[in-house]
SEKOL-105310 format. One record per residue: residue in one letter; x, y, z of N, C-alpha, C, O, CB in turn. Coordinates in steps of 0.1 Angstrom, whole numbers, plus 5000, padded with zeros to 4 digits. Atoms other than C-alpha are relative to their C-alpha. Glycine has a CB too. Layout:
AXYZXYZXYZXYZXYZ;...
END
This chain:
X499649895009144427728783500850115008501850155004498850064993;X499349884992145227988812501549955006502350035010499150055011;X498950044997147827738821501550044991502650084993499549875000;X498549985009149827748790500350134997501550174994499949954985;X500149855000149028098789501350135006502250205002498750025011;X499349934988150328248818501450024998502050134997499949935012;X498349935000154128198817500150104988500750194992501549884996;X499949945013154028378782499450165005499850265000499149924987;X500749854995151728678802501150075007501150205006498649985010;X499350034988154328648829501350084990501350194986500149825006;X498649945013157728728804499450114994500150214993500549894984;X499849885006155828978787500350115010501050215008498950044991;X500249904989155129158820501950055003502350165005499149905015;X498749974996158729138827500450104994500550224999500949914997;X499749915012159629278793500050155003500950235004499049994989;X500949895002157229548796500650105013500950215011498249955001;X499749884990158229678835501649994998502150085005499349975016;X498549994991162229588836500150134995499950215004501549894995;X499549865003163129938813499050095012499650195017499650054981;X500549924991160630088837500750055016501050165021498949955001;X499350074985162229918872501850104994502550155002500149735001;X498750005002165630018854500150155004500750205013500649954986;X500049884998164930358848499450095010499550215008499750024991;X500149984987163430428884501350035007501750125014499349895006;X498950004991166530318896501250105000501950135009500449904999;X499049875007168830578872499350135005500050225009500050014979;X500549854994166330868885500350015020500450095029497950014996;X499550004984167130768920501250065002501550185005500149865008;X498649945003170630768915500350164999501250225005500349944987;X498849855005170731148897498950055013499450155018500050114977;X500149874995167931288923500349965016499549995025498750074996;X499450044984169831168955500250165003499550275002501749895002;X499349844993171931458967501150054988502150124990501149985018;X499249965010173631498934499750124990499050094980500249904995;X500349875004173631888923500250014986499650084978500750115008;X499849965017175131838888500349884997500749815006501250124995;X499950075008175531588863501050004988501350114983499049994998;X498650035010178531448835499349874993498949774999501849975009;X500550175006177531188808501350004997502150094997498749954986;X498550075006180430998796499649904993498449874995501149955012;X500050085008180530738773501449934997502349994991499650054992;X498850035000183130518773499749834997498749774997500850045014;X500150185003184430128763500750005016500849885017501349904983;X499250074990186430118800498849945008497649965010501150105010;X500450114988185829868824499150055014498850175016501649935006;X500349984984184329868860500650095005500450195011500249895008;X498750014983187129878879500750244996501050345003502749764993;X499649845000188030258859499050104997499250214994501150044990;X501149914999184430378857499950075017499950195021498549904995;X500349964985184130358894500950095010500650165020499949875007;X499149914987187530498907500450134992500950234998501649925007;X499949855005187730778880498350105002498250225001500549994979;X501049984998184330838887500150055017500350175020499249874995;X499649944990184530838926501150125005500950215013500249915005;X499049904997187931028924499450174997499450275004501349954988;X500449875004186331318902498950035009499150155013499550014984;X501049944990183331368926500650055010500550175012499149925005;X498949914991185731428952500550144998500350245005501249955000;X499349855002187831688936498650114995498750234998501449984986;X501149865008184531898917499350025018498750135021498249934982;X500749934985183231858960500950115002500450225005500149895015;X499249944991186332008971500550154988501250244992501549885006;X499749885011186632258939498750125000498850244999500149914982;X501049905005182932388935499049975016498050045017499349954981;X501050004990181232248972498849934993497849945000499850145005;X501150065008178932078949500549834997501649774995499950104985;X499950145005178031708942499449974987498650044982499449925007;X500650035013177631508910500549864998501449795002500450124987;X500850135004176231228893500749974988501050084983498450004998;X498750025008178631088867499149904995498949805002501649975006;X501150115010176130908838500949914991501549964982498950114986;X498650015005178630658826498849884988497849804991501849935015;X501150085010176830488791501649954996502650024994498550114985;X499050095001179330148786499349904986499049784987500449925017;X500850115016177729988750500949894997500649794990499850104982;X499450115014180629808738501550044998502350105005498950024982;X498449935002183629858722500350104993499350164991500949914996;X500349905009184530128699499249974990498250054990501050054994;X501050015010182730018672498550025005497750115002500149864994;X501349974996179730008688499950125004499150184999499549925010;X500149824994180330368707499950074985498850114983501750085010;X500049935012181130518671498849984993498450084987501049964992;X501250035006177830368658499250105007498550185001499549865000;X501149924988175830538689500250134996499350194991500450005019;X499549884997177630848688499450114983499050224981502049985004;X500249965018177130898645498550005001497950104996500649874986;X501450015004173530778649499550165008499050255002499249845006;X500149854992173231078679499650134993498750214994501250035006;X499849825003174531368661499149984989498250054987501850094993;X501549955015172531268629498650045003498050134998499549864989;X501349934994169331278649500350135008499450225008499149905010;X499849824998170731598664499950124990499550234992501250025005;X500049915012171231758631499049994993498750094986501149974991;X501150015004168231638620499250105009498650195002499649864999;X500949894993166431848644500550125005500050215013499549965010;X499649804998168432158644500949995012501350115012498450125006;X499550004990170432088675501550024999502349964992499749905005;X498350004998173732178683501049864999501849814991500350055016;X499550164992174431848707499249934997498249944989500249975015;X501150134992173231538721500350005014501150075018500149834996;X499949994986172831438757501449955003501749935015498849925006;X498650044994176231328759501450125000501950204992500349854990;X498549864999179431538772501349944997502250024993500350095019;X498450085001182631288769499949894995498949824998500849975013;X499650135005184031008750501350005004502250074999499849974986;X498750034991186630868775500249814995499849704997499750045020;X499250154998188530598764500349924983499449974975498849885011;X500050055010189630388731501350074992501950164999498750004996;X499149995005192330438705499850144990498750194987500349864995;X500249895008193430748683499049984991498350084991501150034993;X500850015013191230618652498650065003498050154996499849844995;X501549944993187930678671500150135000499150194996499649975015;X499649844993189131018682500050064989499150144989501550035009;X499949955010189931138649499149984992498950084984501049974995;X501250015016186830998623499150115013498450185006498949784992;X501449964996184331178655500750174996499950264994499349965018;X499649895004187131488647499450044984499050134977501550005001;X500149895016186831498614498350014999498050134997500949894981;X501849995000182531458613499450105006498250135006499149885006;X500849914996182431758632499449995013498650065019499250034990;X500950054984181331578665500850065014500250065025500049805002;X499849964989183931738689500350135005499750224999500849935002;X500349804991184532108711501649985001502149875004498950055023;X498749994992188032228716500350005015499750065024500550104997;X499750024986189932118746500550125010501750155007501149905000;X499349904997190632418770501049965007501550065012499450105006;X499549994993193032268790501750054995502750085002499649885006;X498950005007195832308759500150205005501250255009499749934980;X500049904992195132658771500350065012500950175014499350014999;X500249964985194732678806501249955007501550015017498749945007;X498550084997198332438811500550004989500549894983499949855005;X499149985009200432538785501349905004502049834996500450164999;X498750064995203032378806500249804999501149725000500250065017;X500250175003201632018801500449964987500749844985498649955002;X500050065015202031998765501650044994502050144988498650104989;X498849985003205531958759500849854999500349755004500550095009;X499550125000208131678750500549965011500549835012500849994992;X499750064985209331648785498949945009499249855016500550105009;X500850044992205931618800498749934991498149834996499850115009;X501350125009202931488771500750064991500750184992497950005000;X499550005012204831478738498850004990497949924991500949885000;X500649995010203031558708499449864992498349834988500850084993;X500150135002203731208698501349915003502449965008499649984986;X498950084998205730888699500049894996499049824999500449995010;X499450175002207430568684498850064984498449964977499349805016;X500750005013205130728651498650025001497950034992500249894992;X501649954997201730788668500050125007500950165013499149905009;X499949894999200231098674498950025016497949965017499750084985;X500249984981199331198715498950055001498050015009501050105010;X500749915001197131468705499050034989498549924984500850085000;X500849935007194931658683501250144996501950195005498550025009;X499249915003196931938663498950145004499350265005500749974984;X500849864997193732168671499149965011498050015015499250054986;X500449984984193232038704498849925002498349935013499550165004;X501950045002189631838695500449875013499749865023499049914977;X499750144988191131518718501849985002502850034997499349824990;X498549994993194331408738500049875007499349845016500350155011;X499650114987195831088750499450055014498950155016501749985001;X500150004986195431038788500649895008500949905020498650015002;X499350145001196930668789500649994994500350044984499549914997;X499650115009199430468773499749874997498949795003500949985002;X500950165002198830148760500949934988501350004979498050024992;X499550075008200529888740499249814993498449744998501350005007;X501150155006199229548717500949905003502149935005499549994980;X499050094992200829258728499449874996498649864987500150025018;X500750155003200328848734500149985014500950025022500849874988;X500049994986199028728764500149814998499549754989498250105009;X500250135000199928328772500249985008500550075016500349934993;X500550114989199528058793501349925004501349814999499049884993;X499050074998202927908807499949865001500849804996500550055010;X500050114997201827598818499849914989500549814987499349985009;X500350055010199727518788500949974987500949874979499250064998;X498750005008203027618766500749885004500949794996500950135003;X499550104994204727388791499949834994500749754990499250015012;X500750075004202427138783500449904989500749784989499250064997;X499950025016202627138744501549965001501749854996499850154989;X498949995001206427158750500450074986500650014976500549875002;X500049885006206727488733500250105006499650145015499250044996;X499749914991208627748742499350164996498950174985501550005001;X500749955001207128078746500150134991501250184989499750005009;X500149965016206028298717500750185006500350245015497849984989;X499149895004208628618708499350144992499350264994500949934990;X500649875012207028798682498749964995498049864999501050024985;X501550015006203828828663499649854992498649784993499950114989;X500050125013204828528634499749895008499049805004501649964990;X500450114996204928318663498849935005498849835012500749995008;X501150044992201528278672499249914986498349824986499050155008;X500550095012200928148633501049854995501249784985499950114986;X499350175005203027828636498649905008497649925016502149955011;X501150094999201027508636499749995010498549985012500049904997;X500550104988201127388669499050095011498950065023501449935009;X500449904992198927708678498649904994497549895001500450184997;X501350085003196427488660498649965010498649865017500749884996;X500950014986192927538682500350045010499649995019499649905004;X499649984989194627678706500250145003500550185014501049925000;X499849884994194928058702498450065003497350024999500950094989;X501249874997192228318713499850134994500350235000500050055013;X500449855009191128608690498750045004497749985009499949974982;X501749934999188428838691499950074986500950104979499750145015;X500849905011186229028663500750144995500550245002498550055007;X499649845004187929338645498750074998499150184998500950014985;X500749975005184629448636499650025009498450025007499549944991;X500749994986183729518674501150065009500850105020499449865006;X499349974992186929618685501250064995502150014989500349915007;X498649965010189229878673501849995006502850015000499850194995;X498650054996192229778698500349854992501549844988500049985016;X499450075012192029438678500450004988501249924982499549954999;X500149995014191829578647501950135001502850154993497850094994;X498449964999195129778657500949935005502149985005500150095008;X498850114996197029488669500349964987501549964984499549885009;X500250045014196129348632500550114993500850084982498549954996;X499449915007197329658619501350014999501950044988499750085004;X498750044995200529608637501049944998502149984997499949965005;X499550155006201329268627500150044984501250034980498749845003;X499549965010201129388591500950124995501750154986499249994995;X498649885007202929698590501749915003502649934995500050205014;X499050074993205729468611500749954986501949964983499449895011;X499350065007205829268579499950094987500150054975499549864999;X499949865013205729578555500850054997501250074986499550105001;X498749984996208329708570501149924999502149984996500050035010;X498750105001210829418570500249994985501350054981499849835008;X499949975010210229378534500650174995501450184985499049954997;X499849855004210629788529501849995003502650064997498850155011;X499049964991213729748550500849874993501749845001499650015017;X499250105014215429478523500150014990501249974984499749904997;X500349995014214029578491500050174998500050214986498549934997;X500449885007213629958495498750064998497949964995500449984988;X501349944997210530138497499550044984499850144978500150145012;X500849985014208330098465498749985000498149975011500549924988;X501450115001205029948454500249865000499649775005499150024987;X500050174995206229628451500549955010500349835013500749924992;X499750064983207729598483498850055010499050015021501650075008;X501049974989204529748501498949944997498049955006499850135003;X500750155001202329458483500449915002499649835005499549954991;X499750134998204529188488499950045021499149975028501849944990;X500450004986204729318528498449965005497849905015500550145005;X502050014993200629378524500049815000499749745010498050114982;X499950145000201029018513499649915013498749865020501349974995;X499250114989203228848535498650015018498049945025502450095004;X501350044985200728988566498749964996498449885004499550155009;X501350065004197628898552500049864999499049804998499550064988;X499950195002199228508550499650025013498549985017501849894996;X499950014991199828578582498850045015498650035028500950054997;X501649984991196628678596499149854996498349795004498950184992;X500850105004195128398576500849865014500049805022500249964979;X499650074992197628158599499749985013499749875018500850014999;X500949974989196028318629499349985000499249895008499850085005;X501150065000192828278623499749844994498549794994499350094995;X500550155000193027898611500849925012501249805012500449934984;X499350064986194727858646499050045005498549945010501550055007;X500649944990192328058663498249895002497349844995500050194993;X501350124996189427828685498650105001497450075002500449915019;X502049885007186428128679500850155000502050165002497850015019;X500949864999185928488678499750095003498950164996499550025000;X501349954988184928658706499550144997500050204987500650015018;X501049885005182628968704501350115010501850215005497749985008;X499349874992184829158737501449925003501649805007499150055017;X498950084998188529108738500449995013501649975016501150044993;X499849984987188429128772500249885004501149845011499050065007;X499850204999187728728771501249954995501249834994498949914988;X499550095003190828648759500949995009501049875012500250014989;X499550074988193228668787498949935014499549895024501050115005;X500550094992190428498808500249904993501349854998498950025005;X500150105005190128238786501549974997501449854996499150004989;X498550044999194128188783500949995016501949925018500750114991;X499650084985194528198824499149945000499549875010500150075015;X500750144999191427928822500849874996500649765001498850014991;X499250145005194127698800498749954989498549834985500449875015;X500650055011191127738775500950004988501049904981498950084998;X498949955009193827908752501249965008501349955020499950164996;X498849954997197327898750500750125001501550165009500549964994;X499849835000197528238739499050064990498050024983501850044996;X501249905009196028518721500750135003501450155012498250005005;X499849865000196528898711498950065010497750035010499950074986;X500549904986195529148742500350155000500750164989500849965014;X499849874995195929498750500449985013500049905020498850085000;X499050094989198829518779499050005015499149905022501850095004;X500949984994196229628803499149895008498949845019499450064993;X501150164997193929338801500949915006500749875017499349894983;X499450174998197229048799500850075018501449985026501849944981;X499250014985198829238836498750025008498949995020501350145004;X501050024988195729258855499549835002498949795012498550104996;X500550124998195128888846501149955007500849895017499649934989;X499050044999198828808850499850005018499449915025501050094991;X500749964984198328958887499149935006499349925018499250135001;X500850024995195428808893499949864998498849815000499150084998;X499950124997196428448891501449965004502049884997499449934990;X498749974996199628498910499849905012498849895017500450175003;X499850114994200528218931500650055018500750175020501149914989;X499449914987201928278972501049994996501050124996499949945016;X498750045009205228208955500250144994501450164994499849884988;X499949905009204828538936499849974982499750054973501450045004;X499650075014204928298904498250034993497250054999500549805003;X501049975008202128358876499749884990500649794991500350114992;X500050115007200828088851500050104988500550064978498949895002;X500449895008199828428831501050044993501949995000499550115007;X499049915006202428628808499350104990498350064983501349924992;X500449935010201728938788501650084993502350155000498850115008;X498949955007204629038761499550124994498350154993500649904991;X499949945015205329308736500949964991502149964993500350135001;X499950075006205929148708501650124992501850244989498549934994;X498549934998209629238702500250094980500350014971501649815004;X499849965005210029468675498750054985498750084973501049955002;X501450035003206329468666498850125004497750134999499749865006;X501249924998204329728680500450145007501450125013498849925009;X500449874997203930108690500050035011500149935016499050034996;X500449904990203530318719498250085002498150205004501050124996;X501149935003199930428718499050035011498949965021499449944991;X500849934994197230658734498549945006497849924996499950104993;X501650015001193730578750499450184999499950275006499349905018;X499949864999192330918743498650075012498150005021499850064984;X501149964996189531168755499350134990499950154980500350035015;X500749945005187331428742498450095003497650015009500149934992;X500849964993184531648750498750054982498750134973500950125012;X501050015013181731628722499450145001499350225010498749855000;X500349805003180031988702499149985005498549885004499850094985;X501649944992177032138722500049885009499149805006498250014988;X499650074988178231918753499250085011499650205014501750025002;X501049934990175131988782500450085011499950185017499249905005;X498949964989177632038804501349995002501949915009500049975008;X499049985008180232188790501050015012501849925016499850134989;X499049994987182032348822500849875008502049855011499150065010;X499250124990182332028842500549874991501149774994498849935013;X499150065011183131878808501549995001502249895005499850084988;X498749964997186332048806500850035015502050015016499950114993;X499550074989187132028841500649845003501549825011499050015008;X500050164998187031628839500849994989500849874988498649895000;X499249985012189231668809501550035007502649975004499450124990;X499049914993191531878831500749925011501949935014499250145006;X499950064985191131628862501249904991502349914994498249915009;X499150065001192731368841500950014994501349904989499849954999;X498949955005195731558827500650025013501749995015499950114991;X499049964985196631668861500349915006499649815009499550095010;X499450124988198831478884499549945008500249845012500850025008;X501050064993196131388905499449834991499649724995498850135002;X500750085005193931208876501149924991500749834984498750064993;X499050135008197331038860500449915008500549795004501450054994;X499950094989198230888892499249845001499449725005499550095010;X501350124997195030718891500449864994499949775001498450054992;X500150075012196030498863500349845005499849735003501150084990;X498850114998199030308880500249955017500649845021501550084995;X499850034986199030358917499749875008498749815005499450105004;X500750134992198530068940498750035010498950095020501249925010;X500850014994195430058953500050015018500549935025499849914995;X499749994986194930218991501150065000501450095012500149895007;X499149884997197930448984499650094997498750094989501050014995;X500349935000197930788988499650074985500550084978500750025006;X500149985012196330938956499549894994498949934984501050034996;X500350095005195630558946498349984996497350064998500749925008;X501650025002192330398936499849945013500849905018499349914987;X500650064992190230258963499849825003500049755012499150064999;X499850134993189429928957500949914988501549824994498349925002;X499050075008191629778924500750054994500250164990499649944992;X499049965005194629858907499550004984499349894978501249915004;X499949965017194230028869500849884995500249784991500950174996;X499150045005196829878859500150064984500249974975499849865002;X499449925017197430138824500950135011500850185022498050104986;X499249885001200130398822499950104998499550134987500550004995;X500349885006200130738826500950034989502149994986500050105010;X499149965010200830928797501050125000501950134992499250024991;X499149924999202531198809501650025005501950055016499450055006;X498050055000206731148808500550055010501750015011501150054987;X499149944991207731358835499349925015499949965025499950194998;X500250074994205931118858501049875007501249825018499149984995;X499550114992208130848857501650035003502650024998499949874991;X498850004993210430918881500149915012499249845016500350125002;X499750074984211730768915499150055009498549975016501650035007;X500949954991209730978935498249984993497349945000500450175003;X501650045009206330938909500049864996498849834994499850084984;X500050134996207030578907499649905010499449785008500949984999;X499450084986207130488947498849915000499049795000500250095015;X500850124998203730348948499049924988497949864988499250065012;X500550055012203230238912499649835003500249765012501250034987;X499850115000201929908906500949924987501349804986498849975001;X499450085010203629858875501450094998501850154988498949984985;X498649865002207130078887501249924989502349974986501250045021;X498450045008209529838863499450054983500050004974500849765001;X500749965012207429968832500750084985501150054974499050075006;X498949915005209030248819499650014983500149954973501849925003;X500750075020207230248782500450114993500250104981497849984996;X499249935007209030568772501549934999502449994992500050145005;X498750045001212030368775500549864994501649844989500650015012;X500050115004211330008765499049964984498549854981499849945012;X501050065010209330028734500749894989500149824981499350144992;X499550085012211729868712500150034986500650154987499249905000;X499449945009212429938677499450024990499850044979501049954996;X501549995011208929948660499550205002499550285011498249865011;X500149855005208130298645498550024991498650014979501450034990;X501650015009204230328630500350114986500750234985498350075012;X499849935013204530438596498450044996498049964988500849904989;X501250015004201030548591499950004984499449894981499250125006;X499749985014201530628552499749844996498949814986501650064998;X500850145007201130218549498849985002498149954992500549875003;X501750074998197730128565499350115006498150085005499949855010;X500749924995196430408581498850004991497849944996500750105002;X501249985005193930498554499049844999497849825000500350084985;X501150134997192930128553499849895011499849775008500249934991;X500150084989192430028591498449985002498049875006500650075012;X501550055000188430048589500349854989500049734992498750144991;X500150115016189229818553500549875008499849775007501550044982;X499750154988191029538578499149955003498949834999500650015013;X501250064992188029498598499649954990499949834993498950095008;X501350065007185629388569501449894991501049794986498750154989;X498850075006189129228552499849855003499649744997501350045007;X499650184986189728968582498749965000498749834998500350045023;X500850074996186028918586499749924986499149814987498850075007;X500550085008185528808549501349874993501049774986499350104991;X499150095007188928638541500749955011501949935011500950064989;X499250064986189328478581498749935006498749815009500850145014;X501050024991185928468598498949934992499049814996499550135007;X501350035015182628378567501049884996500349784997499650164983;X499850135008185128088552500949935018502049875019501250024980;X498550074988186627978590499949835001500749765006499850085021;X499550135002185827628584500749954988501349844989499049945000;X499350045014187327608549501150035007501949945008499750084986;X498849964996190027798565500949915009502149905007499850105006;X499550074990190827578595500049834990500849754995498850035017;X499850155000190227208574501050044987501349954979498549884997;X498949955011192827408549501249985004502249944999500150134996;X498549994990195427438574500349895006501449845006500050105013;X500250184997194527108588501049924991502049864995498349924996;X499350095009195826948557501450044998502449964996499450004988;X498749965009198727168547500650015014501649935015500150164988;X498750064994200427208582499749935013500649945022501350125002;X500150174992199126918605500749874991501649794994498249955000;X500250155005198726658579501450014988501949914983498249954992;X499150005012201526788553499649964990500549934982500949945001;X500549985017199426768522499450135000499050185011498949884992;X501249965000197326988506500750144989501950144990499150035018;X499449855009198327338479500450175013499450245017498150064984;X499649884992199927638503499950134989499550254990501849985008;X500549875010199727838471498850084999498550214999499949964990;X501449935002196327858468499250025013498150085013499149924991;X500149924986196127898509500150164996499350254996501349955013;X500149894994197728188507499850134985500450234983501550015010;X500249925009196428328475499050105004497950075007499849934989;X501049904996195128688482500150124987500250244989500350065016;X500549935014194728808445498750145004498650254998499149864989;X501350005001191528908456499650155012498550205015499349845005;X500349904989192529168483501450075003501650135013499349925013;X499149955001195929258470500150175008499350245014500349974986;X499349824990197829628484499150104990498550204994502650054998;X500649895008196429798452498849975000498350065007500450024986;X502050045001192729678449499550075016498650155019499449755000;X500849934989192429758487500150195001499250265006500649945016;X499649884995194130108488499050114989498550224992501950015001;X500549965006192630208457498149994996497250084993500949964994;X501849995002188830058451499549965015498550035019499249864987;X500950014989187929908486500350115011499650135021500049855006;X499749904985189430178510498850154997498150215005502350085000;X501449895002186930448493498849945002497849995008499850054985;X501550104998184130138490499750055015498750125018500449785000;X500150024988184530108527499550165013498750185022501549935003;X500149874994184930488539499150094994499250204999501150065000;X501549915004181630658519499849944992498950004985499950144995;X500950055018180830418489498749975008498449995020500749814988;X501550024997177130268486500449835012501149735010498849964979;X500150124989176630018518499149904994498949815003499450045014;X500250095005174929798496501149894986501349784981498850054997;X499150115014177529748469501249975008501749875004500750104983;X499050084987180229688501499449885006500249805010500350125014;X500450154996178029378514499949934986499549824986498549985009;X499950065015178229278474501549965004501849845007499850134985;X498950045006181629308471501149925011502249875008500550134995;X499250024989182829198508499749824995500549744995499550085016;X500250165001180728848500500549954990501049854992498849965000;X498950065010182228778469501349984998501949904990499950034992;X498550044996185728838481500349875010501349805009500650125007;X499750144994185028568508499649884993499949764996499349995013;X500250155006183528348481501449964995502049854998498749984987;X498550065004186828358465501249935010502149875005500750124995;X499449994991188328308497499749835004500649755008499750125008;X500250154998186427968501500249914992500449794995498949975002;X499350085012187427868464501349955004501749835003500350094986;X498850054998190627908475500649895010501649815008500550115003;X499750084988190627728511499449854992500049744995498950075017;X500150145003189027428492500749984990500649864989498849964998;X499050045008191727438462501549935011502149825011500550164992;X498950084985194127418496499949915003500949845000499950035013;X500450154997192627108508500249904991500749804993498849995002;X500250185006192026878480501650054991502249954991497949954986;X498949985003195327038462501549885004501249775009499950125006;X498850084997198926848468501450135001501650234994500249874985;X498649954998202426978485500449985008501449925006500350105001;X498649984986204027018521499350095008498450175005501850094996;X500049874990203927198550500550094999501550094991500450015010;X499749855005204227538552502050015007502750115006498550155011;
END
């Protein structure tokens, strides 16, 4: 009996001390020799916890003679941070509190930045104050290419550039004997069939802005033939929504962090997949041959996507407010933009890996603020290409995407994928009733689900989300047993 016992005594024990063992080890950490403390909260990586992290301790040594302990809480991706951060303030407000224990949300796309503005969750920035001279179109533009840099009352502020892109596999392209993909449409031709890499909108609001992307793209082209009405901004909602469905009955899973998908496309698991440019040049780089040669590529998909911000922000009743806005300050100034791009081991650079993101500040890229860039042919005020974000089309319904894609891509993805199978592998099967999206047309979303989604009852949104994917599986099996052609 004590036999079978034991391992089971044994795991709980684990259970029971690891949060203990863990949290020993976080009190070591803050009561070393570290005089003050910064929480942060962020989706970035390692590689820019550790050298924006080391960098700022430096400068607050050499600013205030004082050390500090930089609490860096990494959950996930925005979605998940926005859940943390909402649940926070409500048990804060529930008990009368100003704050919570947290001072910064560094990192992630305008959307984040704006719903924690509007709920009342963030402090004005002093630095729009204290550097008047930074906030200008020569040096951080208000906005650009149609996105906006800033906050008009200061609550958050780019600090990065960033663009949505496709990250693929040369050899694997090679391979197929396929040449390599241009634009967005191209990643929904057949022969992507099992072969691309997607991740979760519902976990990731840089996916869920790439997917935003791809349909304004085809919103716009229609607007830009027909004239700007209602019936050209459903047949565009349309046409992208085929086109997302073509992606996901190409796409070989899912993943929870899009971080997996240029690994899994330099593995030659994928051919390709949508990335953030970030992710597809640090991989690109990092399977670089003595040759100089890459198997890696990361595009911007030519006339397809934006200019856009990772931001920052300093949350209301912030514990520590002062060195809040300092670290706010650090990375606006030429010091903490540097950080971004520099090569590693150069002066100003990071220590042990190359960022690889863009600063946002325009008066940087010059010949002399270039010299020891890693990414000096970049130039993303100058090469964006001819894509202009129109928020007025999808903006109000970029949460409505996420639960969109998961119920009419992800809940029917085997109907979806033995749909596509037939109609453009095998050349039978109904394309009509593929790409029939009655069910989630431009007016039904903008009008009943974009309110459903943004304050209706969260029980009648898992009602209505599952019966749009049942229709969605009517349809994928009308596709199948149906009769026509390839698409």
């Amino acid at each position: 009996m004590l036999k079978r016992v034991l391992p089971v005594l044994i795991l709980l024990a684990i259970v029971v001390a690891a949060p203990l063992v863990l949290r020993r080890d976080t009190q070591m950490a803050e009561s070393g020799d570290s005089q003050d403390r910064l929480v942060i909260i962020t989706p970035h990586n390692d590689s820019i916890r550790n050298e924006f992290g080391e960098a700022f301790a430096e400068h607050w040594k050499e600013k205030t003679g004082r050390t500090i302990y930089i609490d860096w809480r990494a959950p996930g991706g925005g979605g998940d941070i926005l859940r943390i951060v909402d649940g926070s303030f409500a048990a804060a407000d529930d008990l009368g509190k100003e704050g919570t224990e947290l001072d910064i949300f560094f990192g992630g796309g305008t959307r984040d930045f704006i719903k924690q503005a509007s709920r009342g969750h963030l402090a004005k920035i002093d630095a729009f104050e204290a550097h008047p001279e930074w906030f200008s179109d020569e040096v951080l533009p208000s906005g650009f290419s149609g996105e906006k840099f800033y906050d008009d009352e200061h609550r958050w502020v780019g600090v990065c550039l960033s663009q949505f892109g496709i990250v693929y596999n040369r050899d694997v392209l090679e391979w197929m004997g396929v040449s390599s993909p241009q634009k967005w449409s191209d990643l929904g031709e057949p022969f992507y069939f099992g072969k691309l890499a997607l991740a979760d909108p519902t976990k990731s609001s840089s996916v869920t802005k790439a997917f935003e992307m791809l349909v304004q793209e085809q919103m716009q082209q229609v607007i830009r033939e027909e004239g700007d009405s209602p019936e050209a901004r459903a047949e565009g909602w349309k046409r992208g929504m085929n086109l997302l469905q073509k992606f996901a009955a190409n796409a070989r899973y899912f993943t929870d962090s899009s971080g997996k998908i240029p690994y899994d496309v330099a593995l030659g698991d994928a051919a390709a997949g949508t990335c953030i440019d970030f992710y597809g040049r640090a991989f690109e780089d990092s399977v670089r041959d003595h040759a100089g040669k890459s198997r890696v590529r990361w595009i911007s998909p030519k006339g397809g996507t934006s200019l856009n911000v990772d931001s920052i922000a300093i949350f209301r009743g912030a514990p520590h407010m002062e060195i809040a806005q300092e670290f706010v300050r650090f990375c606006l100034d030429e010091r903490g933009q540097l950080l971004w791009n520099k090569k590693p081991g150069s002066p100003g650079g990071p220590k042990a890996r190359a960022l690889r993101r863009l600063p946002v500040r325009r008066d940087l890229y010059t010949a002399k603020g270039m010299e020891d860039f890693t990414d000096a042919d970049a130039l993303p005020y100058e090469r964006t290409g001819q894509f202009v974000y129109q928020p007025e089309l999808t903006v109000d319904a970029f949460d409505t995407l996420r639960v969109i894609f998961r119920a009419m891509c992800m809940d029917p993805h085997e109907e979806l994928k033995e749909a596509w199978l037939k109609l453009a592998v095998e050349g039978s099967g109904d394309l009509s009733a593929f790409h029939d999206i009655s069910v989630i047309n431009y007016e039904r979303v903008m009008t009943e689900l974009v309110p459903l989604v943004e304050g209706g009852d969260p029980i009648e949104l898992t009602r209505t989300m599952t019966s749009i994917s049942k229709e969605f599986r009517k349809n994928y099996r009308r596709a199948t047993e149906g009769k026509g052609g390839r698409p």
